[in-house]
LUMBA-523882 format. One record per residue (C-alpha): residue in three letters; x, y, z. Coordinates in steps of 0.001 Angstrom, whole numbers, plus 500000, padded with zeros to 6 digits. Example, Ala and Ser with C-alpha at 12.3 -4.5 7.8 and 13.67 -1.06 7.14 Angstrom:
! residues 2
Ala512300495500507800Ser513670498940507140
***
This chain:
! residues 365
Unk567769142183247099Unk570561144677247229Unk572493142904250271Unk572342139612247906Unk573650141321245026Unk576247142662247072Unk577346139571248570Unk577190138141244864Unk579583140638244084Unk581825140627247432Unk582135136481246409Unk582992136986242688Unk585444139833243720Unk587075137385246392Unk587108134539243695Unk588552136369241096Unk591449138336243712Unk592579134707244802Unk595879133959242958Unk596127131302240964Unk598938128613242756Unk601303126919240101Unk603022123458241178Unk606597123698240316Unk609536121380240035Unk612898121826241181Unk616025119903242163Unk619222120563244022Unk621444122580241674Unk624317124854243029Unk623560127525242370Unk620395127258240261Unk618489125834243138Unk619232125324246573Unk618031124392249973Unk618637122568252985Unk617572119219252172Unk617559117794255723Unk615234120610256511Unk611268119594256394Unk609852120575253163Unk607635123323254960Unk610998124394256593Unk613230124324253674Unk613757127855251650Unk615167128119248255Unk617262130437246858Unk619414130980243921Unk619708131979240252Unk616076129490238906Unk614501130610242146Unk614975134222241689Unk614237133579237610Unk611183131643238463Unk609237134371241306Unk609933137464239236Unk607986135680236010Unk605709134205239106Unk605142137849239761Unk604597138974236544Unk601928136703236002Unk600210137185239271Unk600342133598240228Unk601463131982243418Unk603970129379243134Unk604130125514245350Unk607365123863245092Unk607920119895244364Unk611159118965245247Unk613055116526243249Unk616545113824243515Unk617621114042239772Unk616794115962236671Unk615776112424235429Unk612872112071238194Unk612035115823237463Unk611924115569233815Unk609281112492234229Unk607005113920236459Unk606941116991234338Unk605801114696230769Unk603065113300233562Unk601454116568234853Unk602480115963238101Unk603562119526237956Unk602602122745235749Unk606426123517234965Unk609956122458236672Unk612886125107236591Unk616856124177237896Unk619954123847235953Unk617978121855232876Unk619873121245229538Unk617776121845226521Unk618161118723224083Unk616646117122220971Unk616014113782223088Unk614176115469226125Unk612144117523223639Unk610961114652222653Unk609282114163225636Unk608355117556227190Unk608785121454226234Unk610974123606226557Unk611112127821226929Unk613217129326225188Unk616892129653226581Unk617159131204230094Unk621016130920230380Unk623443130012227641Unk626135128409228722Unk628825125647227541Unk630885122900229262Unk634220123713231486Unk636891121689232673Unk637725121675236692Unk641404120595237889Unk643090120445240714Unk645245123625241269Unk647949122660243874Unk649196120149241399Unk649756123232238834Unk651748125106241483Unk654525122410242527Unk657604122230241024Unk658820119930238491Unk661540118679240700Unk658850118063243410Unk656894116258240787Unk659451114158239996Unk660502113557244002Unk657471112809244330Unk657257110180241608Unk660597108856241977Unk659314108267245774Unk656280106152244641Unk659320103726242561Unk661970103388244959Unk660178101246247845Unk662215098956250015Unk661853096070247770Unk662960097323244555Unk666125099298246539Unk667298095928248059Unk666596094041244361Unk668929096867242725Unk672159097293245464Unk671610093486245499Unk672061093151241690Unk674424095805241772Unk676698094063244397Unk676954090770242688Unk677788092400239561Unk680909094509240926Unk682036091348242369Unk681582088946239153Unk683311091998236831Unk686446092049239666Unk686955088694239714Unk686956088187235906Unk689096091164235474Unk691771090224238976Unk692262086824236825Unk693554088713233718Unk697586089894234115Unk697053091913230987Unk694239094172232384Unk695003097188234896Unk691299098493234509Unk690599097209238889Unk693105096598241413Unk693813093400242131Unk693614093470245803Unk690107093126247094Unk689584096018249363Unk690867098371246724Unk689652096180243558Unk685875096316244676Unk685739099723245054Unk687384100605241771Unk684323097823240735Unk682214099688242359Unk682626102621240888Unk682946101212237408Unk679263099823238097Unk678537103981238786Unk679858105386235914Unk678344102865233417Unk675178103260235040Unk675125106931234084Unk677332107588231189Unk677231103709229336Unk680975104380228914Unk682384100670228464Unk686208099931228725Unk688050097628226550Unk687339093873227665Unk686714090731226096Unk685198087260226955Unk682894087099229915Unk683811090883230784Unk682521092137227380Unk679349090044228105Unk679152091694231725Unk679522095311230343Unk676879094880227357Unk674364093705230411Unk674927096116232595Unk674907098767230044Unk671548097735229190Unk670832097966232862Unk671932101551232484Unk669616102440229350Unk666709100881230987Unk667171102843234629Unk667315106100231844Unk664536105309230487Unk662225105278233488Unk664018108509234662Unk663149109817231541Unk659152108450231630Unk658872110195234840Unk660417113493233747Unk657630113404231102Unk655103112544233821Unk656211115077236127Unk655961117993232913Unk652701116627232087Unk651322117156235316Unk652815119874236254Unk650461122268234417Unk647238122714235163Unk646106124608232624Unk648719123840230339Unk647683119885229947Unk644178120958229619Unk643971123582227294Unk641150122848225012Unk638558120154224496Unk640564118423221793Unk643102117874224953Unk640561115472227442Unk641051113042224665Unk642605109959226132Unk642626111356229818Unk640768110154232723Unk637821112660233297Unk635055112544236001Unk631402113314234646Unk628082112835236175Unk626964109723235042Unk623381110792234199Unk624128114208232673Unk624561115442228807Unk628459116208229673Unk629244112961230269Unk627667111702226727Unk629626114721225006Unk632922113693227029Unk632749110301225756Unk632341111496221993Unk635349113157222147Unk637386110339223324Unk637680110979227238Unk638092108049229881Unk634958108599231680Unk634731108291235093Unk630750108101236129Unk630050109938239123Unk626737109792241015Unk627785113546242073Unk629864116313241418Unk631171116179245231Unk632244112631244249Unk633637114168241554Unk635304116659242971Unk637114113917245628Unk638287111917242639Unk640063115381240735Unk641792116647244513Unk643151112609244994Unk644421112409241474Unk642665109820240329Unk640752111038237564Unk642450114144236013Unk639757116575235429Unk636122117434236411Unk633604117793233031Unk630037119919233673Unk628094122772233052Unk630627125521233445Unk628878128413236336Unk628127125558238341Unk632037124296238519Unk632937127952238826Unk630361128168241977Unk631519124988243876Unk634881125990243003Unk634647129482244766Unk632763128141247525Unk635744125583248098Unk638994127752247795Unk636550130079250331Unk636308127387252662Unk639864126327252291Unk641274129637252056Unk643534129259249116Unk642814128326245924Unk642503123932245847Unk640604123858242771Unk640457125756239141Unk638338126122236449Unk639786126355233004Unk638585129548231236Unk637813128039227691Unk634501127000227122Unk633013124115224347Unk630205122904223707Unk627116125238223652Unk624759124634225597Unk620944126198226582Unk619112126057230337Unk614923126421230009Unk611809126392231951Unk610490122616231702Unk606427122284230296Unk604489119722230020Unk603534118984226135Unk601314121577224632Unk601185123662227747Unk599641126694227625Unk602236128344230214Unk604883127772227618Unk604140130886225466Unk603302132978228887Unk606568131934230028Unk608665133080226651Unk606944136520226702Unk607997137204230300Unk611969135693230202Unk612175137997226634Unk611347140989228319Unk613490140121231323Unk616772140084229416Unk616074143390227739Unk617474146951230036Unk615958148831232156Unk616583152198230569Unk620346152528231816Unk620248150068234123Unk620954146099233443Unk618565143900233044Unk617121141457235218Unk618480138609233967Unk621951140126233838Unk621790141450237604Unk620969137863238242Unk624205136736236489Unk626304138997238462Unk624320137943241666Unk625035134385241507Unk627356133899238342Unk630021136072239259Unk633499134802238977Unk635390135524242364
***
């Protein structure tokens, strides 16, 4: 009877010391979650800022944890509101609409929107801007269309003018004439000075000094192009500033809602990468998202490169909150909040967990 009740005992004991195994939910995030996603899913490893977050309130509440690995916050989010898993933790925005549909902890990073830009634009020149510009106008054809306009104008104004006695304003031998035509084609180009003529000759100078105002005013448009571009941070300086520009958001994230609101160009993006391609080529001006995850990609990039390619504009809009996704009415919810409160409070003198996370994988560079 004794060796019965002791095996009894020995069974309930081994029961009861089994940990409990929570399925959670996670998707590619740098650097909230991440992985090698060629890697088999016994294989793969994650690591980063949820990760850590998630196995210290894992280990608080003595449970073991099984990882379900998701492509978008959209598939992750559904299986969530399902059950397929007991909670999902990544780079998750808190909103009203989503609420609507699962629960969320309370906030485990705050956090608000930041704009990323290319930097080697910001440190060229605005004469190199401009050469640059002025390079894209002048191609072959439009050079030939101008000397060619150019030449039959000297040659109509010389003629006109070698027929009148009373004029002295060309020569009237050719070879000396059409350069003084020349020249007189120059000058009026740049300074719309027009000498005294009449007739034909008037008519001549009036059109090519409107030649001359319109040539200024595309020097002028790219001048303004060139000063626009030129700095980074100085185009860009707020929120109120993406209005009417051509910004790249992910095309199924809150930013790109927000960016739209505000009066942005949008550029959907499937990825940030993508993203990212579009800002260094120039053809979208700026990269909207969440703004550690910008500052991340944009260290791990200037690393790579080893100089700075790509910046991240210091002003921030937009509050936002990351949390721990639930189910509806799951009891892990209120477990959950307990555990990430006492997380962000000190350890005596020392930081808190939360913040040493922060400076782990948050840390500007």
């Amino acid at each position: 009877m004794r060796h019965i009740t002791a095996l009894i005992l020995l069974l309930l004991f081994t029961l009861t010391a089994q940990s409990e195994t929570l399925k959670v939910g996670i998707k590619l995030s740098e650097p909230w979650v991440m992985y090698d996603k060629n890697a088999t899913i016994e294989d793969r490893k994650p690591r980063g800022f949820s990760i850590d977050l998630w196995n210290k309130i894992a280990e608080k509440m003595g449970v073991d944890t099984q990882w379900v690995y998701y492509d978008s916050t959209s598939q992750l989010i559904e299986s969530t509101q399902k059950g397929d898993v007991d909670a999902s933790i990544s780079a998750v925005t808190i909103t009203s609409n989503r609420e609507t549909k699962i629960d969320f902890s309370n906030s485990m990073y705050e956090l608000g929107l930041q704009v990323m830009m290319d930097a080697t634009k910001s440190s060229a020149s605005v004469l190199e801007l401009m050469g640059k510009e002025i390079k894209k106008m002048m191609t072959t054809q439009s050079i030939v269309i101008f000397f060619l306009f150019l030449f039959i104008t000297m040659h109509l104004r010389w003629y006109i003018d070698s027929r009148d006695e009373k004029s002295d304003l060309f020569n009237k031998r050719y070879s000396s004439g059409i350069i003084d035509s020349f020249w007189w084609g120059i000058t009026m180009l740049v300074t719309w000075e027009t000498p005294p003529s009449k007739g034909i000759a008037r008519t001549i100078d009036l059109m090519w000094h409107i030649v001359g105002i319109i040539a200024i005013s595309i020097l002028t448009a790219i001048v303004t192009s060139a000063l626009t571009a030129q700095a980074i941070g100085g185009s860009i300086r707020s929120e109120k500033d993406l209005a009417g520009k051509y910004i790249a958001a992910v095309a199924t994230d809150a930013p790109r809602k927000y960016v739209e609101k505000i009066g942005a160009n949008v550029i959907p993006v499937k990825t940030l990468a993508e993203g990212i391609v579009l800002v260094r080529s120039g053809k979208a001006e700026a990269l909207v998202h969440d703004g550690p995850r910008l500052v991340y990609l944009a260290n791990q990039i200037n690393k790579k490169e080893k100089k700075k390619v790509l910046v991240v504009a210091p002003f921030k809009f937009n509050p936002q909150n990351y949390g721990v996704v639930f189910p509806s009415k799951s009891e892990l919810k209120e477990k959950v909040d307990r555990i990430l409160l006492r997380l962000r409070e000190p350890d005596g003198l020392d930081n808190s967990y939360h913040k040493k996370l922060q400076e782990k994988w948050l840390k500007i560079k």
